[in-house]
C-alpha positions as CSV (number, residue, x, y, z in Angstrom):
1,X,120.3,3.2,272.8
2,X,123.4,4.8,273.1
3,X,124.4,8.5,271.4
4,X,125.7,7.5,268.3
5,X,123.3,5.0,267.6
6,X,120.3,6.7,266.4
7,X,117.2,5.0,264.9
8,X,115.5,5.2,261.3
9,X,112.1,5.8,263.0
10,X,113.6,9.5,264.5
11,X,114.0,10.1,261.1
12,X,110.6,9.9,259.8
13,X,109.1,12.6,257.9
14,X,112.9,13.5,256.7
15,X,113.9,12.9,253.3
16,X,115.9,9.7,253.8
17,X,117.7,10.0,250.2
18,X,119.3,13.4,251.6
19,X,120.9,11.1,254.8
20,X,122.0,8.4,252.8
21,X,123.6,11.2,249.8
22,X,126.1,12.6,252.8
23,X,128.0,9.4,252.9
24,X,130.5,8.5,250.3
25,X,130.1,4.6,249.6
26,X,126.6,2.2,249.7
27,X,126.6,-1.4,249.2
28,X,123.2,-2.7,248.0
29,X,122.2,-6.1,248.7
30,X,119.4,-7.2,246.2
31,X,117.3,-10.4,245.5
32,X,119.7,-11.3,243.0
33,X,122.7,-9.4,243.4
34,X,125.3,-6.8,245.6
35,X,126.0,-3.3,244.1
36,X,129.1,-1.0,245.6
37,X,128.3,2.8,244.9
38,X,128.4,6.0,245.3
39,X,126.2,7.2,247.9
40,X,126.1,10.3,246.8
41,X,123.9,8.5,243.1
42,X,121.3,6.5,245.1
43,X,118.1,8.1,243.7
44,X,114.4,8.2,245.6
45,X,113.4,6.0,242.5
46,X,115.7,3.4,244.4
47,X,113.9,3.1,248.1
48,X,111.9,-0.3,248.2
49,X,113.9,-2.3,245.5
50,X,116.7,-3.1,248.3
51,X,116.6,-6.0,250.7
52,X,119.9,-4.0,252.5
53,X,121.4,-0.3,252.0
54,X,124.6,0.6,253.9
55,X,125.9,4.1,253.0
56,X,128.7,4.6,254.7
57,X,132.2,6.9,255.5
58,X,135.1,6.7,257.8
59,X,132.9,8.6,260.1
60,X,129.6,6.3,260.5
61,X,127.3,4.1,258.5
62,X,123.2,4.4,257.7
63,X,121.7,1.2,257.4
64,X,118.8,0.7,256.3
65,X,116.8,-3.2,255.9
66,X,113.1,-2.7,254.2
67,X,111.2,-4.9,256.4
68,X,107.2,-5.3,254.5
69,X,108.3,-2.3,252.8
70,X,109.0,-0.3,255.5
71,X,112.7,1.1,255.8
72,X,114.1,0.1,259.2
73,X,117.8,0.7,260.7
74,X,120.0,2.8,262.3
75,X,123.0,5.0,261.8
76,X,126.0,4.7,263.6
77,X,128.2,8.3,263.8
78,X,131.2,8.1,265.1
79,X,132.0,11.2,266.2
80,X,129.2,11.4,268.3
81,X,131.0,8.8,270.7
82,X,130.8,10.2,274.3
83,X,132.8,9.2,277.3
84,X,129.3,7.0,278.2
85,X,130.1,4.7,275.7
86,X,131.4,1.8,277.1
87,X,132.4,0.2,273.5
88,X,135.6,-1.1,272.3
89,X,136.3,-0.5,268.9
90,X,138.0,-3.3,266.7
91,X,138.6,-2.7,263.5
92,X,139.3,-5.3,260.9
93,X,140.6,-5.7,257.2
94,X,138.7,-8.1,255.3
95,X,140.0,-8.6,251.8
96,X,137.8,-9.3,248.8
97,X,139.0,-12.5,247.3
98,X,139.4,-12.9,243.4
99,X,141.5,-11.1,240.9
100,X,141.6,-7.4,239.9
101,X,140.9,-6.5,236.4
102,X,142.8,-3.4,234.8
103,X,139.3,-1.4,234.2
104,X,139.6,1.0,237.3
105,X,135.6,0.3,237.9
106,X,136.6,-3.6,238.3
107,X,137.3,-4.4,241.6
108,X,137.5,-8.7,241.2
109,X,136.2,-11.6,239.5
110,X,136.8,-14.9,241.5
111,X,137.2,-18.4,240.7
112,X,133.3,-19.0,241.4
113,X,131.9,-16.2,239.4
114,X,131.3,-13.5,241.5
115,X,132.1,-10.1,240.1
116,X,132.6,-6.9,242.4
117,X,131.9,-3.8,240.4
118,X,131.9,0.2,241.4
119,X,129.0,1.5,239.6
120,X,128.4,4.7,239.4
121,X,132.6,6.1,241.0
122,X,136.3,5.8,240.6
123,X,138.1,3.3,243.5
124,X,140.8,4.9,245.0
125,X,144.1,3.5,244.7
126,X,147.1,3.7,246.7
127,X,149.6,6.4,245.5
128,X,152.8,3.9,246.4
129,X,151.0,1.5,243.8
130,X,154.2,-0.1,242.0
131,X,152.9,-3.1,240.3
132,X,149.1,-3.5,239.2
133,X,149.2,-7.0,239.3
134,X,149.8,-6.9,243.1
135,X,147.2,-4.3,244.2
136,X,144.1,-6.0,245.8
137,X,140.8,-4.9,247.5
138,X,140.2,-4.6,250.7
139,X,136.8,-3.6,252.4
140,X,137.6,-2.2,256.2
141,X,134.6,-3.3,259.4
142,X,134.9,-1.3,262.5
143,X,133.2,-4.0,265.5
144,X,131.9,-2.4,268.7
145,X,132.2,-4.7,271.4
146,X,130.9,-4.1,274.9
147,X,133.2,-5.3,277.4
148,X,131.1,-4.8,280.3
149,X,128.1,-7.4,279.0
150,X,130.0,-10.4,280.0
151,X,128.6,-13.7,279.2
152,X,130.2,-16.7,280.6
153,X,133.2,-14.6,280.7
154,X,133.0,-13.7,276.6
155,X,132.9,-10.4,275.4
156,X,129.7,-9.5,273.0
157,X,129.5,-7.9,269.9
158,X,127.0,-4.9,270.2
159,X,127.4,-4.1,266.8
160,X,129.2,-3.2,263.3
161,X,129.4,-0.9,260.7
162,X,131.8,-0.8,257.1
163,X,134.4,2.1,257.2
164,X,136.2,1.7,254.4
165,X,136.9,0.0,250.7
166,X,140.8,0.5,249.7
167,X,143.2,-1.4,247.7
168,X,146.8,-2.2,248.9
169,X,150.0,-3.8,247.2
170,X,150.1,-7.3,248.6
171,X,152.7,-9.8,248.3
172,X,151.6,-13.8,247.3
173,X,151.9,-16.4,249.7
174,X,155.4,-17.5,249.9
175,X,156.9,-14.8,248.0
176,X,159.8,-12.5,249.1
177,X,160.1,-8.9,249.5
């Protein structure tokens, strides 16, 4: 396992709720539903309801799968990336479809009925925002792909991590600046 990959079990004995706090966003997957939040309000109370936690910064990502109630994972830190490391880093801007609301804690509601909430924080917005109606969210995946694992001349995916939720001023399709 390389440097910056560094599994849950090291971490056993430690208060996991302390590791997950240090990062700034989580996305909970649940039986029934996905939650964005602040990492820094996941509670101990909150352990073992999850099927998925991902806390995560620019700098690396703690995720976390309970497995027969049993948290399992890794965290990814990159600034612990040494000169070993033979990943290529790809990052990639994935926008969340639907249509913003003006409550700031609103991130979309799409066609289908899916509704993307913050919880618990405040999204940041773009200071150059000019027009409301144009500002959509974006959620930013940083791929590590290992170059020198070739198979049948492809390049494999070792692994990825979130960065990043942002919003942006986007223009529609067909319209001109």
């Amino acid at each position: 396992m390389s440097e910056n990959k560094v599994s849950i079990k090291e971490y056993a004995g430690e208060n996991l709720i302390d590791k997950i706090n240090k990062y700034t966003y989580a996305v909970i997957y649940y039986a029934d539903r996905v939650e964005l939040r602040g990492a820094q309000n996941i509670k101990e109370e909150d352990i073992g309801k999850y099927l998925e936690i991902r806390a995560f910064d620019k700098d690396g990502e703690l995720y976390i799968a309970s497995i027969n109630s049993t948290p399992m994972g890794r965290i990814r830190n990159d600034k612990a990336l040494s000169a070993q490391d033979t990943d290529t880093i790809w990052d990639e801007d994935y926008l969340l479809w639907g249509k913003p609301e003006g409550d700031s804690k609103r991130i979309l509601i799409s066609d289908r009925g899916t509704i993307i909430t913050a919880m618990d924080f405040d999204l940041p917005k773009p200071d150059n925002a000019i027009d409301p109606s144009k500002l959509r969210w974006f959620i930013k995946v940083r791929n590590y792909v290992d170059c020198t694992k070739k198979a049948d001349g492809d390049f494999v995916f070792s692994d990825f991590r979130l960065v990043d939720i942002f919003a942006k001023e986007v223009r529609q399709y067909g319209e001109k600046e």
